[in-house]
C-alpha atoms as a printed R data frame, in Angstrom:
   type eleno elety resid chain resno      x       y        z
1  ATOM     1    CA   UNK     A     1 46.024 -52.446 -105.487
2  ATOM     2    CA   UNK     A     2 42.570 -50.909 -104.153
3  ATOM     3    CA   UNK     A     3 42.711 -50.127 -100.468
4  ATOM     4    CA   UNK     A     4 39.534 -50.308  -99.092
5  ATOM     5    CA   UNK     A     5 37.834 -47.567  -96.052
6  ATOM     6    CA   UNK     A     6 38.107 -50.784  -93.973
7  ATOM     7    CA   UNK     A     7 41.553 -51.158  -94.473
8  ATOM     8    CA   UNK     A     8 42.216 -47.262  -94.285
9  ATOM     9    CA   UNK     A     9 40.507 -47.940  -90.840
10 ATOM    10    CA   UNK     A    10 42.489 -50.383  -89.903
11 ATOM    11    CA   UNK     A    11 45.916 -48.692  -90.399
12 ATOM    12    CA   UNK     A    12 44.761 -46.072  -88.190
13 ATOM    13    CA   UNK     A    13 43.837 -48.303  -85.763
14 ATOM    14    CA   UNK     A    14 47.323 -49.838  -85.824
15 ATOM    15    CA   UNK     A    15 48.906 -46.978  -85.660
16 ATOM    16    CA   UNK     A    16 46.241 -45.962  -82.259
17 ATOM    17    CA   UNK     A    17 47.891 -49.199  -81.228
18 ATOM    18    CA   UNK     A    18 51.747 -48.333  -81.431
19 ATOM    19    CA   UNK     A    19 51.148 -44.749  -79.904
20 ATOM    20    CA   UNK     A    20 49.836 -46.169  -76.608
21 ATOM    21    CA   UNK     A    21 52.729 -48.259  -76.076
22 ATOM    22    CA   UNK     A    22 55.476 -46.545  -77.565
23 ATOM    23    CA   UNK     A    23 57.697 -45.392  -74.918
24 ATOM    24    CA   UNK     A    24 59.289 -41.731  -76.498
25 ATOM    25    CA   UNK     A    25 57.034 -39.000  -76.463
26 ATOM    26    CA   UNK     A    26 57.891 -37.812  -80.263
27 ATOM    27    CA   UNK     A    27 57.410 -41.632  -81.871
28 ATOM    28    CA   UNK     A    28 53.784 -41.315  -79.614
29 ATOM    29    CA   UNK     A    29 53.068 -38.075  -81.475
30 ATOM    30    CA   UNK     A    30 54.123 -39.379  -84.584
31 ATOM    31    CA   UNK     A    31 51.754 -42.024  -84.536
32 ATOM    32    CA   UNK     A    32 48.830 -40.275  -83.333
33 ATOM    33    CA   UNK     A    33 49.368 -38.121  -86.391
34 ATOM    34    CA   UNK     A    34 49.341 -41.223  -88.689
35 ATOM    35    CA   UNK     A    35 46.397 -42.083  -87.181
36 ATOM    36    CA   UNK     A    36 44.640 -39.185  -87.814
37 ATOM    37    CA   UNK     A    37 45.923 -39.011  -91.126
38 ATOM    38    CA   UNK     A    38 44.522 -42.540  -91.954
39 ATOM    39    CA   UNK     A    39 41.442 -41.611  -90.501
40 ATOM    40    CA   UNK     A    40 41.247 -38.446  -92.826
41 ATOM    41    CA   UNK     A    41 41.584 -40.220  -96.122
42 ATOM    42    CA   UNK     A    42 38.681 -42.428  -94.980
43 ATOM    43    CA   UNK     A    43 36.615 -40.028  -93.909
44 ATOM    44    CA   UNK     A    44 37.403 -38.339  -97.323
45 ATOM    45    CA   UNK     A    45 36.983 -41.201  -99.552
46 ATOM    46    CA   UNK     A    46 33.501 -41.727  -97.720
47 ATOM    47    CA   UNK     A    47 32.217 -37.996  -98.858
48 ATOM    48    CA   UNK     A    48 34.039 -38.387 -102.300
49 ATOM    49    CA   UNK     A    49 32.060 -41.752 -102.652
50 ATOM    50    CA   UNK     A    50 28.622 -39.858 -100.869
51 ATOM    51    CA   UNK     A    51 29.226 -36.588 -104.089
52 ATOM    52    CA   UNK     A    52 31.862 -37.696 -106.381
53 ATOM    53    CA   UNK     A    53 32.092 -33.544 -107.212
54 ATOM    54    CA   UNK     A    54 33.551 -32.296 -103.857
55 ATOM    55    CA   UNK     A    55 37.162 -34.598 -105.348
56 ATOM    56    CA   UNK     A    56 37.817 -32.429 -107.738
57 ATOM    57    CA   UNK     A    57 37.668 -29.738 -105.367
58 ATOM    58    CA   UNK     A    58 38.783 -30.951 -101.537
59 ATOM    59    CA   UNK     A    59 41.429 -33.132 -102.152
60 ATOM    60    CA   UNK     A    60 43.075 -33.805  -98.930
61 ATOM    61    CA   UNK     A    61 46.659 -32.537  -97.881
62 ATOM    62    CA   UNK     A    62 48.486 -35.012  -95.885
63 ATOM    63    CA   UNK     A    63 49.659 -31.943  -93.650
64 ATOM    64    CA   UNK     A    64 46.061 -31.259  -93.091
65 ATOM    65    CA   UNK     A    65 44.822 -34.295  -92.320
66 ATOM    66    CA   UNK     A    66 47.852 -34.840  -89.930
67 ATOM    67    CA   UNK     A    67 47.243 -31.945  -88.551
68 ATOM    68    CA   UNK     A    68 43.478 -32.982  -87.298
């Protein structure tokens, strides 16, 4: 299964979704991190797709991405 940027988009957006109402501070964070984690892999698959070389160099660290 191929997921698409849109659908990479859309998971953060979900995840945007459950941080503004979740009620416990931490489960917030946690989600805002997921978000931005989502978010990262799109906005990495977009360069990899603009110059297929910077892959094979940048791949993206889930810590990092999480991290923002």
């Amino acid at each position: 299964m191929t997921t698409t940027l849109q659908e990479y988009r859309a998971n953060a957006r979900q995840c945007l979704s459950w941080a503004e109402s979740a009620r416990e501070p931490e489960n917030r964070d946690a989600f805002f991190a997921l978000a931005a984690t989502w978010e990262g892999v799109a906005t990495w698959v977009e360069r990899l797709t603009a110059a297929p070389e910077i892959g094979a160099i940048h791949e993206p660290s889930p810590r990092r991405a999480a991290a923002g």
